[in-house]
ZAMARGU-4260 file (C-alpha; in steps of 0.2 Angstrom, whole numbers, plus 5000, padded with zeros to 4 digits):
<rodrens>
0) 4711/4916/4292 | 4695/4925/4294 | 4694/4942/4296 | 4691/4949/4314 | 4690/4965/4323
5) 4704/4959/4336 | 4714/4976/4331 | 4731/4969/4342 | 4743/4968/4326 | 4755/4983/4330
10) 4772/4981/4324 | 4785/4989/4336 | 4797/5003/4325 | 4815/4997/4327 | 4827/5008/4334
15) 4845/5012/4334 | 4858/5016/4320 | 4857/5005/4304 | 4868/4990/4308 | 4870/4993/4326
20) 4852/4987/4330 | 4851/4971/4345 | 4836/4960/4347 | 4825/4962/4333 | 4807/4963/4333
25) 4798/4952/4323 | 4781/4956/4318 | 4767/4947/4326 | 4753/4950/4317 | 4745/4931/4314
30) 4748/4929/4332 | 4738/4944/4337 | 4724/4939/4325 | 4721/4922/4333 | 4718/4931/4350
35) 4735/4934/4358 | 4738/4949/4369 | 4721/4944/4380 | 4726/4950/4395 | 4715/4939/4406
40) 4713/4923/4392 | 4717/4911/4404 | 4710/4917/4421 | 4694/4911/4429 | 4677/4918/4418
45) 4666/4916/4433 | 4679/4925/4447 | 4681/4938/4433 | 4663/4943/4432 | 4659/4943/4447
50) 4673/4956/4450 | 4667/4965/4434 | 4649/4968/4442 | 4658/4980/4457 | 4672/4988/4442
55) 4659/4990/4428 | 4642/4990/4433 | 4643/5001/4446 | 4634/5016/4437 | 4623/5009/4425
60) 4618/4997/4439 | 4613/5011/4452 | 4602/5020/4438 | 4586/5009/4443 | 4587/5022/4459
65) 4583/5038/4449 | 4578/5036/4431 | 4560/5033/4432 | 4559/5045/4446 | 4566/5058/4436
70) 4557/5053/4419 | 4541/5055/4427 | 4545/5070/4438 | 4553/5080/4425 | 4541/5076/4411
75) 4523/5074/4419 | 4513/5083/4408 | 4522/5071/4392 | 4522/5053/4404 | 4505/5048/4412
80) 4504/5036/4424 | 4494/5027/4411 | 4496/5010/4405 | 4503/5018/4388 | 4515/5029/4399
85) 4520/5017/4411 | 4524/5003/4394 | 4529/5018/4382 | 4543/5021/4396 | 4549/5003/4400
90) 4552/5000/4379 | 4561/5015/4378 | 4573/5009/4393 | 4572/4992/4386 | 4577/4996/4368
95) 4592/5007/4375 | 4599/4993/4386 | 4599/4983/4372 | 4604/4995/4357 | 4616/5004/4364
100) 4623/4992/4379 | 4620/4974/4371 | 4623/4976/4354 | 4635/4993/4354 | 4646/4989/4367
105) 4646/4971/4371 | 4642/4966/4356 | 4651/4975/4342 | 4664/4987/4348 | 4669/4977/4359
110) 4680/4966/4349 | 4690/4982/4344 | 4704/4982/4356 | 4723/4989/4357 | 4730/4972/4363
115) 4715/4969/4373 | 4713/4986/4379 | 4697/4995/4375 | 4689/5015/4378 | 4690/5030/4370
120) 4710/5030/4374 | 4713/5016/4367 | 4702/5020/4350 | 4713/5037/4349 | 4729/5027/4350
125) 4722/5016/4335 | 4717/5028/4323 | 4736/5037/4327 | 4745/5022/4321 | 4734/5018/4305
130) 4731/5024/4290 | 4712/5033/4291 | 4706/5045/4280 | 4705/5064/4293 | 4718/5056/4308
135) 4721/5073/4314 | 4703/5078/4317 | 4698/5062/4323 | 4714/5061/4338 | 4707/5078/4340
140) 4688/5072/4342 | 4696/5056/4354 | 4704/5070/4365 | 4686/5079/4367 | 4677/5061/4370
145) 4692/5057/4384 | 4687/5075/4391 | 4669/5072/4391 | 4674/5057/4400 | 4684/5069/4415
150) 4670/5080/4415 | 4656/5065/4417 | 4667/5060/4431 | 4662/5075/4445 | 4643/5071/4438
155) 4642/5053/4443 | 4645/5051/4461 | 4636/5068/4464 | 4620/5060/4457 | 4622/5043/4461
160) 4628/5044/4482 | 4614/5058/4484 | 4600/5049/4477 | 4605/5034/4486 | 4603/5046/4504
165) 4587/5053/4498 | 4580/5037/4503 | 4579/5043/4518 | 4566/5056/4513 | 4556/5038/4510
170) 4560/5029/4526 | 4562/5042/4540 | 4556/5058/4532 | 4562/5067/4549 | 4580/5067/4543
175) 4577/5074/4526 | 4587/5091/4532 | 4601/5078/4533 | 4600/5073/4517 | 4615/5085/4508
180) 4626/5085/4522 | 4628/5066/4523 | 4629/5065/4504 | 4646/5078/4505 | 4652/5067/4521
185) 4652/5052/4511 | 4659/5058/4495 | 4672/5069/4503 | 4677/5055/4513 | 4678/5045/4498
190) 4690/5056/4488 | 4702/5058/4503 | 4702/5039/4505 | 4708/5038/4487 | 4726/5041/4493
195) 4726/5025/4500 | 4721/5013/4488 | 4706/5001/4487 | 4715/4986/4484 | 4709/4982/4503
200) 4691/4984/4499 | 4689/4982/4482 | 4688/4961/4484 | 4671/4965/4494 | 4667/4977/4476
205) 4660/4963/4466 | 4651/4953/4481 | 4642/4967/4488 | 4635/4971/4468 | 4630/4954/4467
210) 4619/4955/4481 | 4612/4972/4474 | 4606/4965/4460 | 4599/4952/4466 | 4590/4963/4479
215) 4583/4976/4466 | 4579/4960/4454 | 4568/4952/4469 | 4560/4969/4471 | 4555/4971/4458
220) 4551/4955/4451 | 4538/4953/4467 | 4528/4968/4460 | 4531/4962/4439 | 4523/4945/4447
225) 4509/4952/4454 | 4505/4963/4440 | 4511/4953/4424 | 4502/4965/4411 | 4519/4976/4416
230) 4531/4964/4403 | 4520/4972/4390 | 4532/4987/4392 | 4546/4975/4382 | 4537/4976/4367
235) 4545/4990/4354 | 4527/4995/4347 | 4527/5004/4363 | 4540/5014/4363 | 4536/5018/4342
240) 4517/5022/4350 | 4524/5033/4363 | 4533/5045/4350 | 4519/5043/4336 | 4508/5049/4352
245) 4519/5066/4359 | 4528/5069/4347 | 4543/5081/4351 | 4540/5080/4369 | 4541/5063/4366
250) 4560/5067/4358 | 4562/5078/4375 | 4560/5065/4385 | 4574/5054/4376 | 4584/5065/4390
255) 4579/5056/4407 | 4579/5040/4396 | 4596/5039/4394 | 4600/5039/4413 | 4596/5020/4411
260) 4612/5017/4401 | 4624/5031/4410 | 4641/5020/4412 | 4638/5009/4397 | 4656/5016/4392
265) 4661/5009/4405 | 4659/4990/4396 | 4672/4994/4384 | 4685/5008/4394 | 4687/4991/4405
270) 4690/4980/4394 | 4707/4978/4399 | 4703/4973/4416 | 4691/4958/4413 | 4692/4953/4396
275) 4675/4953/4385 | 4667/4936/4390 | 4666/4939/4408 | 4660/4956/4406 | 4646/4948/4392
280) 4644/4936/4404 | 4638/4947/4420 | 4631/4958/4407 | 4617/4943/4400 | 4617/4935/4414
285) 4613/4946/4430 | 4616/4964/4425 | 4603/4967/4411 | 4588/4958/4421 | 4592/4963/4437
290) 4590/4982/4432 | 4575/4978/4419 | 4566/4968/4434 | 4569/4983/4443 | 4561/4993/4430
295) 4546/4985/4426 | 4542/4983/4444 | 4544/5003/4447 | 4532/5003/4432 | 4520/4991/4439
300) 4520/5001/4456 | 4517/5016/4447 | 4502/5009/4437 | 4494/5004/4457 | 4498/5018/4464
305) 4502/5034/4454 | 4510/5046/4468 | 4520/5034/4470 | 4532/5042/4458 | 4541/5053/4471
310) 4551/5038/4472 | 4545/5021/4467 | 4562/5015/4469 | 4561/5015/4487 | 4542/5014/4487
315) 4544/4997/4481 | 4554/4989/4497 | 4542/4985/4513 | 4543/4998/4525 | 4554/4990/4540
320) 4568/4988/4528 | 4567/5002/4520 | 4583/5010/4529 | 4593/4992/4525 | 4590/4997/4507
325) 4595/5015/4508 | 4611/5009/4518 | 4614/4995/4501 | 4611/5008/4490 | 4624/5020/4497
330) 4637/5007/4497 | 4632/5001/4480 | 4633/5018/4475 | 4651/5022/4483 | 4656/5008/4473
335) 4650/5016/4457 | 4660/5032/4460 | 4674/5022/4464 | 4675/5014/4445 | 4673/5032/4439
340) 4687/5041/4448 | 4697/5025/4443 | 4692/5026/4428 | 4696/5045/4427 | 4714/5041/4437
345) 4717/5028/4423 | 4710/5039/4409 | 4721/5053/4415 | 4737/5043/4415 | 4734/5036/4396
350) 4733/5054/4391 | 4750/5057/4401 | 4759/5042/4390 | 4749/5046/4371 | 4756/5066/4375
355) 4741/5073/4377 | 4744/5081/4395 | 4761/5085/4404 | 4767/5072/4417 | 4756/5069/4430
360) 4761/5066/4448 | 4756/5048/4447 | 4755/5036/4463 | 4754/5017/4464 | 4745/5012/4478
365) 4746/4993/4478 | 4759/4980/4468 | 4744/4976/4457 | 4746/4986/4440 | 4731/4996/4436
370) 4729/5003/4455 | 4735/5022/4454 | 4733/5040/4461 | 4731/5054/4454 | 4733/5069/4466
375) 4728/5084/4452 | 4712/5074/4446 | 4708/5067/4463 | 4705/5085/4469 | 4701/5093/4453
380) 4684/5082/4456 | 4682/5081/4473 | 4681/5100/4470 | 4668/5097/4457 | 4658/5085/4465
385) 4655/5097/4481 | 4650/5111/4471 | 4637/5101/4460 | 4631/5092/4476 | 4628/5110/4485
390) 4622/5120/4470 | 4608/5108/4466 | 4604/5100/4482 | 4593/5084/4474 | 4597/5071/4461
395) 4581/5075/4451 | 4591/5093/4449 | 4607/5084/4444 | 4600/5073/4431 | 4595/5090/4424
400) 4616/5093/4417 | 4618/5074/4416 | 4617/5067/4400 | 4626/5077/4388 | 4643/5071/4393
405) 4639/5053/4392 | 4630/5054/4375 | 4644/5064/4368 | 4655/5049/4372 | 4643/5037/4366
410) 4643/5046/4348 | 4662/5048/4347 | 4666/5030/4354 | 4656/5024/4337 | 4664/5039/4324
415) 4680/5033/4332 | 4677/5015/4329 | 4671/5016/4312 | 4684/5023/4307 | 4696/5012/4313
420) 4685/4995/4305 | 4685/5005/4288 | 4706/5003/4290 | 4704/4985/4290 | 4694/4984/4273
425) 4678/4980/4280 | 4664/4982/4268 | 4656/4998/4267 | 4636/4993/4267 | 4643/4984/4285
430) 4650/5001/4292 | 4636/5009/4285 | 4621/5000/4293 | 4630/5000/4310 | 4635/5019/4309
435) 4615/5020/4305 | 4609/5010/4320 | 4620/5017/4333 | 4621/5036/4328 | 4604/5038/4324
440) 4601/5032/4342 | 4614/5040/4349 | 4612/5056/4340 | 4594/5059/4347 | 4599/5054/4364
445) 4612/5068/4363 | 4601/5080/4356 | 4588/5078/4368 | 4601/5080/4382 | 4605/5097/4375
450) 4589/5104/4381 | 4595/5103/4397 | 4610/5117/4396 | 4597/5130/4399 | 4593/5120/4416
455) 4615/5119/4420 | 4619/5103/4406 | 4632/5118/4400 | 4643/5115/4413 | 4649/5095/4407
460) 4650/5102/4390 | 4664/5117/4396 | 4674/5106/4405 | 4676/5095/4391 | 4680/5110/4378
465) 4691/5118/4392 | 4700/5101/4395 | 4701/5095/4376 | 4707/5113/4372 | 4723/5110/4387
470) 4726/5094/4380 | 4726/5103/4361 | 4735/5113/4367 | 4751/5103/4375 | 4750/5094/4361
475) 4754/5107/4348 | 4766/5116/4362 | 4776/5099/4364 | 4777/5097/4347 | 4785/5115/4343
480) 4796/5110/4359 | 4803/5095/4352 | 4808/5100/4336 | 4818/5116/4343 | 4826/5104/4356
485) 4829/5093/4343 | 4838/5105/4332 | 4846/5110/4348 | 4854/5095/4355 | 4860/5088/4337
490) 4869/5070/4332 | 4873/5059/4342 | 4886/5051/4331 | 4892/5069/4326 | 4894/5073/4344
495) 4902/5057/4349 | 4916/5058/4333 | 4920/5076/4337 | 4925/5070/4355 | 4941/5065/4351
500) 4948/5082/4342 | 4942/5093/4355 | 4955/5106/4366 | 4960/5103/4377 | 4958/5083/4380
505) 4940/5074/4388 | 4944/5069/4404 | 4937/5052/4406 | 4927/5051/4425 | 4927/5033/4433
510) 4907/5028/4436 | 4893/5022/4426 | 4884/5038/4420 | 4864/5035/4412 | 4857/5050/4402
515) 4841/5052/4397 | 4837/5057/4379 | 4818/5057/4370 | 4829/5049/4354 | 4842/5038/4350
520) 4848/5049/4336 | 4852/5066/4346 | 4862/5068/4359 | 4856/5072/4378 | 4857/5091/4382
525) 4865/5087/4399 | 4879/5075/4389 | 4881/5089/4380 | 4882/5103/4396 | 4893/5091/4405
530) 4905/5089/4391 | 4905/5109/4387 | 4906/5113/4405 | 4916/5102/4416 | 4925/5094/4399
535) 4922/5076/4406 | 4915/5061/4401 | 4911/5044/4412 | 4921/5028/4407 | 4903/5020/4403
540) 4891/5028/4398 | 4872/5023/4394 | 4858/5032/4385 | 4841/5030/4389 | 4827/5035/4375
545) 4810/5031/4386 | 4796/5027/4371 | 4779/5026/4375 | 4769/5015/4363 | 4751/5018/4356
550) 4746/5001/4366 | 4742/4995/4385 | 4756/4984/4389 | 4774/4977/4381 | 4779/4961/4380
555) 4796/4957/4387 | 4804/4952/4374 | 4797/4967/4364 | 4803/4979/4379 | 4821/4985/4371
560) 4832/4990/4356 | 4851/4991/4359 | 4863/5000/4349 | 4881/5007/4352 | 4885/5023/4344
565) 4903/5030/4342 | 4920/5021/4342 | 4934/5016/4349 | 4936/5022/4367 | 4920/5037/4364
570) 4906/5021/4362 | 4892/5023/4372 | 4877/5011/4374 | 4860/5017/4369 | 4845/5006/4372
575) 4825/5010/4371 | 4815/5005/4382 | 4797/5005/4376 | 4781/5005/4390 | 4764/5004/4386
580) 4750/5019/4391 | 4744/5008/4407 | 4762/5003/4411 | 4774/5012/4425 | 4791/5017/4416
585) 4805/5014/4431 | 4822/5018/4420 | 4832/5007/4435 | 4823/4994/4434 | 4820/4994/4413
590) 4842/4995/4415 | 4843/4978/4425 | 4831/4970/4415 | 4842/4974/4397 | 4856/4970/4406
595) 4847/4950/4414 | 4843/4948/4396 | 4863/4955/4388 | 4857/4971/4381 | 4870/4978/4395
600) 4888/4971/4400 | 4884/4957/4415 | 4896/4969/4425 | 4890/4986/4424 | 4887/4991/4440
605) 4870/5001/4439 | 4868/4999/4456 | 4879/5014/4460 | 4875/5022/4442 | 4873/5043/4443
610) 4859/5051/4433 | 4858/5064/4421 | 4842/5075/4417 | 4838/5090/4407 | 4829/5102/4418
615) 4822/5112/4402 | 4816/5132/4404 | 4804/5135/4391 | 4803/5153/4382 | 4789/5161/4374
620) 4796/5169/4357 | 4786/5178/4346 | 4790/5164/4335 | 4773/5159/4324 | 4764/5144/4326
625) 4753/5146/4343 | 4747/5163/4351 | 4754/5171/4364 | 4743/5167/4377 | 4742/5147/4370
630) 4760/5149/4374 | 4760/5158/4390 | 4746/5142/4394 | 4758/5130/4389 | 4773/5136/4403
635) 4764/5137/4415 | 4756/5118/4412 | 4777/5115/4408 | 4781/5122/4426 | 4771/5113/4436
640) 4773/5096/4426 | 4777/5081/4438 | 4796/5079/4439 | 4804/5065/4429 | 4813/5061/4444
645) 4796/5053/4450 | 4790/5048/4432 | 4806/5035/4428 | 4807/5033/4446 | 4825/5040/4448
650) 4835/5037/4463 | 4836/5055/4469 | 4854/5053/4477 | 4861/5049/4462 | 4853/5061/4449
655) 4859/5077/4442 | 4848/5090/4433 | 4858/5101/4421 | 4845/5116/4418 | 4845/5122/4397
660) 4834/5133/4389 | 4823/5129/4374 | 4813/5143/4362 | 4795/5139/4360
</rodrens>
């Protein structure tokens, strides 16, 4: 079989006591290989793009509205509006589109996926479960990336909905004092509607993209027809003559460029949701030249008319439908943000099931999977959003802090990945001449970008060290937590055989009782409490171990282990249940599935089944391994943690929480 970078060959652990194990789980790894675990293999390619222009392109197909603007604004005395400016510029855009978009992420990384999920999440999860040469500092380097990611996430719709309003500067200049307060109206309207889903609206997402691109490409391909010497600017000599000409300003200006490719992340982070054909397909075949018509007609506008470089987005529709386009572009540009505050609802809920962050109150806001809320991040960059919007007050002066996120990604998304493709034996003089193309390229676009932080471009930066130093944080935290709870709540079996000497006798409780418990070898600290306390134990009891697996979704028929620890009358019946990082974890529902496949007696009635939790209280020691104050962070993220009532989905009638304590 030839070798591929399909990475989908995960082989479940087993679990449960040795001999006691039900339903084994046999290893799929030829399967995988082949192209199994496609999420969308069988589904419509053209349906799927279309819906992958509103879901994927949203960001890096809005940029045509600001990049040469701010190019040539930021960096007049560098970029003439020469024919050597004007082509230097457009090869420079060009070679990024097809570097870093084409080739990086559509091409190449692109066919590494966690059972045909992609992003930075699903890298981290890849490098956890194989054998690679630094694992701990490269989880740690895919926690920063997914922070980046966060902190990108309050830039986007800032910049994107404002410069889509400053058309109005363009069409009706008399309203340009309206500028800023309609940009907040629409974005703060935006996040409050996230609550309620956009599983409404999101079928008009990929229509309404379609029709922008071919919009901006009929703009701008009037002007590239009327001026033809414009396609000059596709040549590379351009962009090599522009840095043999400036020089380091010409390495400055690498910074505006990369604006062109902002969301190109997004190819691969969505992955998931459309496959990598349909996404290659809107990508080739509308995406890339609508948004490089668009750019070569801006250029050949500027060329004509050189002030036009105020905005030579806008300058390029005809007057009298100048305030059509600004409305298109706002809605074009709402849809962008919407794909990034999915993106960061979905990014933040991965992070929740690899352990990187405490449980998030997490909302589904439609039957179909993928759709979710996230209260704590909705706000967190809604927040953000309306304090960039007002501190800057123009998209020029926003592009001045973005970058540096994006181009961290972009640099870690490729460590990541060569790292992972070196685990599969593929030779080195391969890795090495990718790793060259792509960080050289992505290195000096990140270095340039870090000439803004004198201009603000610090602020992307600390939010990802502040939110990669949480997530470190509760990692390490968790960690010390689980092996004091561990020690704490002991064998099961030893629990289970001591049962029958105990003084005086265990009452036996008629009912179904379901425990939760993180293992299948220990026993649940509120098994425990109840047994010490009230010195009963239900006539049927099952145990519950919740495992949250480094890939997107479980199969079925992968979804359980069953074992029955103890004997004679003291058996219980423990089954894992195993849910993927984009996957709800419902406990009821997990329970009447293992019992429709036999994993559960046909009769148990878990319809009126009580629950036991372990409301844990965390104490700061003086214990070593983290500092006080690392500690005292780790509580109070511990405290206000979502509740695993909501998490697994827990009938809150029938559920009892048995506070314990733990030492941290």
């Amino acid at each position: 079989m030839r070798r591929s970078f399909n990475e989908g060959a995960h082989k479940l652990r087993p679990q449960g006591h040795a001999g006691r194990t039900t339903k084994p789980l046999p290893h799929r790894a030829a399967r995988e290989l082949e192209g199994h675990g496609e999420p969308v293999a069988h589904a419509g390619r053209v349906m799927l793009a279309l819906g992958a222009l509103g879901v994927v392109y949203g960001d890096i197909g809005t940029s045509p509205l600001y990049t040469e603007q701010v190019v040539f604004t930021a960096h007049g005395s560098t970029v003439r509006t020469t024919p050597a400016g004007v082509y230097g510029v457009s090869s420079l855009i060009f070679l990024a589109l097809i570097i870093i978009v084409s080739l990086k992420y559509a091409g190449v990384i692109m066919r590494a996926h966690n059972r045909g999920d992609g992003g930075i999440m699903a890298l981290t999860a890849l490098v956890q479960r194989r054998e690679v040469a630094r694992k701990a500092l490269l989880v740690t380097l895919g926690i920063f990336g997914a922070s980046l990611f966060l902190g990108d996430g309050m830039i986007t719709p800032a910049i994107s909905v404002t410069s889509a309003v400053e058309g109005l500067n363009v069409a009706t200049p008399g309203l340009t004092h309206l500028v800023i307060p309609i940009s907040l109206a629409i974005l703060v309207s935006l996040f409050v509607l996230q609550r309620f889903g956009t599983g409404t609206v999101g079928v008009v997402f990929g229509p309404v993209m379609l029709l922008w691109f071919a919009v901006i490409a009929v703009l701008g391909g009037r002007e590239v027809v009327e001026h033809p010497e414009v396609l000059q600017g596709l040549s590379p000599s351009y962009g090599v003559r522009f840095f043999l000409d400036h020089g380091f300003a010409a390495f400055l200006v690498l910074g505006s460029v990369v604006l062109a490719v902002t969301g190109a992340e997004a190819l691969y982070a969505d992955r998931g949701h459309f496959g990598p054909g349909p996404i290659r397909l809107s990508w080739f075949a509308i995406v890339l030249p609508g948004v490089m018509l668009s750019y070569l007609g801006q250029g050949a506008l500027i060329l004509a008319h050189p002030q036009s470089v105020r905005n030579p987005f806008f300058l390029l529709v005809p007057s009298g439908a100048r305030i059509a386009m600004v409305l298109l572009a706002t809605v074009a540009t709402i849809i962008a943000s919407q794909a990034v505050i999915s993106g960061s609802f979905s990014m933040a809920r991965q992070a929740v099931q690899l352990g990187f962050l405490p449980m998030l109150n997490v909302r589904h806001t439609s039957k179909v999977e993928g759709q979710i809320y996230v209260p704590a991040i909705n706000w967190g960059l809604c927040l953000g959003v309306v304090l960039l919007v007002v501190a800057f007050g123009s998209s020029s002066k926003l592009a001045n802090i973005y970058g540096v996120a994006v181009t961290g990604t972009f640099v870690l998304d490729t460590v990541l990945f060569l790292a992972v493709a070196r685990s599969w034996g593929l030779a080195r003089w391969k890795l090495a001449s990718l790793g060259a193309l792509f960080l050289v390229v992505e290195v000096a676009f990140f270095a340039s970008n870090l000439a803004k932080i004198a201009h603000g471009a610090w602020l992307p930066l600390l939010v990802g060290v502040a939110l990669s130093g949480v997530m470190i944080n509760w990692r390490k935290g968790r960690e010390i937590v689980t092996r004091n709870r561990t020690a704490q709540e002991g064998s099961l079996e030893d629990f289970l055989a001591e049962l029958p000497t105990r003084e005086p006798n265990v009452l036996r409780a008629p009912g179904v009782a379901v425990h939760l418990s993180p293992d299948s070898q220990l026993t649940p600290l509120a098994l425990r409490a109840q047994v010490d306390h009230v010195n009963a134990l239900h006539e049927k009891v099952v145990i519950v171990s919740v495992e949250n697996v480094g890939l997107p979704y479980v199969r079925d028929e992968d979804r359980f282990a069953a074992c029955t620890p103890g004997r004679g009358q003291w058996k219980v019946r423990h089954i894992t249940a195993r849910f993927g990082y984009q996957e709800r974890s419902p406990v009821p529902a997990a329970l009447a599935m293992a019992r429709k496949q036999g994993l559960l007696e046909r009769n148990l009635d878990l319809e009126h089944a009580s629950y036991f939790v372990s409301r844990i209280t965390i104490l700061p020691t003086r214990a070593p391994g983290m500092a006080q104050w690392r500690k005292k962070l780790f509580v109070a993220m511990a405290r206000n943690a979502a509740s695993p009532m909501s998490r697994f989905g827990l009938p809150g009638k029938r559920t009892v929480q048995l506070g314990s304590e733990v030492d941290l």
